[in-house]
C-alpha positions as CSV (number, residue, x, y, z in Angstrom):
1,X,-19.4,112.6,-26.2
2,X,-16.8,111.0,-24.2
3,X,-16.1,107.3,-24.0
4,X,-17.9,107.2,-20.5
5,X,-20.8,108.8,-21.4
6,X,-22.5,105.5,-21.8
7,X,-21.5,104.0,-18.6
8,X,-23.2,104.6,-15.3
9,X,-20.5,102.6,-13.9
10,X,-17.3,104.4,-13.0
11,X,-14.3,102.6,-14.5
12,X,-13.1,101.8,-11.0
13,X,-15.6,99.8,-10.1
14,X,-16.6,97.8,-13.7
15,X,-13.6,95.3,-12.5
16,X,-15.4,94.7,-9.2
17,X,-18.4,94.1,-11.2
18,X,-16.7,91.7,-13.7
19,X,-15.3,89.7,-10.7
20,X,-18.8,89.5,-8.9
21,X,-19.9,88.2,-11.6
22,X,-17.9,85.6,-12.1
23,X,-18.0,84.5,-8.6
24,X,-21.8,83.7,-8.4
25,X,-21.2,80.6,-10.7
26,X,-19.2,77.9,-10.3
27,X,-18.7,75.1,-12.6
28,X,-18.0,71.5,-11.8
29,X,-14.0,72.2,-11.4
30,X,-14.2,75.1,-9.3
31,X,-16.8,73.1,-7.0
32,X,-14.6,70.6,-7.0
33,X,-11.8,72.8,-5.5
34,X,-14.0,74.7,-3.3
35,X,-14.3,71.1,-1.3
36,X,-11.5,69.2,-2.0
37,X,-13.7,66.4,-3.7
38,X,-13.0,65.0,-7.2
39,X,-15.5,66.1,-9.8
40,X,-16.3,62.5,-10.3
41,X,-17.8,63.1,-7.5
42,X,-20.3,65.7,-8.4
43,X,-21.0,64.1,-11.5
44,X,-21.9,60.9,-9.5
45,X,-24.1,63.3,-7.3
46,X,-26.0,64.9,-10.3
47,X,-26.9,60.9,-11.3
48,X,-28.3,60.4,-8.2
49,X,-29.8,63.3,-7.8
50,X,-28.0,64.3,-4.7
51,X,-25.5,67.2,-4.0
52,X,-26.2,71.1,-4.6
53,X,-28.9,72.1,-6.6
54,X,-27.9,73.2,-10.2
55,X,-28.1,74.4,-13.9
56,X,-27.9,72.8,-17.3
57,X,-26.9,75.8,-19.8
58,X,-26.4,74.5,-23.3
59,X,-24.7,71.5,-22.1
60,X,-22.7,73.3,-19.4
61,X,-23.2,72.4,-16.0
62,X,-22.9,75.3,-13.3
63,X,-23.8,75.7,-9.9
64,X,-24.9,79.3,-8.2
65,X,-23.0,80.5,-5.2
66,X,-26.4,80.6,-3.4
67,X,-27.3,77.1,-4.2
68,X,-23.7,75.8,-2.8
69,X,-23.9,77.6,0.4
70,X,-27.4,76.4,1.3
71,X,-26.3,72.8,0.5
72,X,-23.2,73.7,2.8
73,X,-25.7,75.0,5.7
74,X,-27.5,71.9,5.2
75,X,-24.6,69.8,5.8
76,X,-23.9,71.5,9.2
77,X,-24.1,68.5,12.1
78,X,-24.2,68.7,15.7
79,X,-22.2,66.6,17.4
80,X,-24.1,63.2,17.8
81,X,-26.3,63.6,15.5
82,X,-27.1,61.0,12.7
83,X,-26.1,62.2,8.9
84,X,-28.8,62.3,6.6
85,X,-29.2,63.5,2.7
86,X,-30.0,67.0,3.6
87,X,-30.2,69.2,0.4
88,X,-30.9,66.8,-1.9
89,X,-33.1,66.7,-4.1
């Protein structure tokens, strides 16, 4: 048997899948980049239950890349109109 007998995946593409993985979770420092916000702030946001939705893994605290970019299309204003605490919850 040869070493890629096992793999569906060709070897070109396990790096892409690697990658893509990584990117559908962000924790509280990478967040924190993402929008130029302190993670102070995030943590503040978990304690009042506001901001993005997220998880609690073993005492890690990450956020899914689909869960950040609805909070960011909730965020979305018009000009004029009044803010609210969309996507909280």
């Amino acid at each position: 048997m040869t070493p890629n007998s096992f793999s569906t995946t060709p070897r070109s593409n396990l790096h892409d899948l690697n990658l893509d993985r990584s990117l559908r979770h962000f924790n509280q420092i990478d967040l924190s980049r993402r929008w130029s916000i302190s993670p102070r702030t995030l943590e503040r946001w978990r304690w009042l239950k506001q901001g993005p939705r997220y998880l609690k893994i073993g005492g890690r605290v990450v956020y899914r890349l689909e869960d950040i970019e609805a909070f960011e299309k909730a965020q979305i204003k018009k000009a004029g109109q009044q803010l609210t605490d969309a996507g909280c919850e």
